[in-house]
C-alpha positions, 0 to 999 in steps of 0.5 A: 507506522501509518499516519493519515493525511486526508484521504491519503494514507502514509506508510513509514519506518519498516514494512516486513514479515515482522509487522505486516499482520498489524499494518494490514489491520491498521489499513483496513480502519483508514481504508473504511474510513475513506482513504484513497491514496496509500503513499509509501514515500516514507517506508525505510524498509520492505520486503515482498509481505509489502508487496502482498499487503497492498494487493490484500488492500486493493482486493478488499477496496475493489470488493466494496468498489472503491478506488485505491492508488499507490503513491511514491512506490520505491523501485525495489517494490516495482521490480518485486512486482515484475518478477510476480507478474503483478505489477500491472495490478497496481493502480499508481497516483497521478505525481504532483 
């Protein structure tokens, strides 16, 4: 599930293999439609597909030279990214 806030875009309930294919969609629109901010507070659930949807994002966000940051990134996420090598490839929000 995606809800808009603005330009921040919140992911919640379960990000996996079973339904990465239409958030990934889902995130394009906000994306194109000014979203900055994707915040992951509310994901009750993730995989490493979590891990390849925000960088297919943040590829496409720096093909059109827009700026993206990740939000409230759950722990297992960081070490998932540790363990790809990656995890300085994620521009993180400034906290609250």
């Amino acid at each position: 599930m995606i809800r808009r806030d603005g330009r921040r875009m919140v992911l919640g309930g379960p990000v996996t293999l079973a339904n990465v294919a239409s958030m990934l969609a889902m995130g394009r629109q906000h994306l194109e439609e000014g979203v900055r901010i994707v915040d992951l507070a509310e994901v009750t659930e993730m995989d490493s597909s979590l891990l390849a949807l925000l960088l297919a994002w943040l590829r496409e966000a720096k093909a059109k030279s827009r700026e993206l940051t990740f939000a409230n990134m759950p722990e297992a996420l960081h070490t998932i990214a540790r363990l790809y090598g990656v995890e300085e490839l994620l521009p993180l929000a400034a906290a609250h």
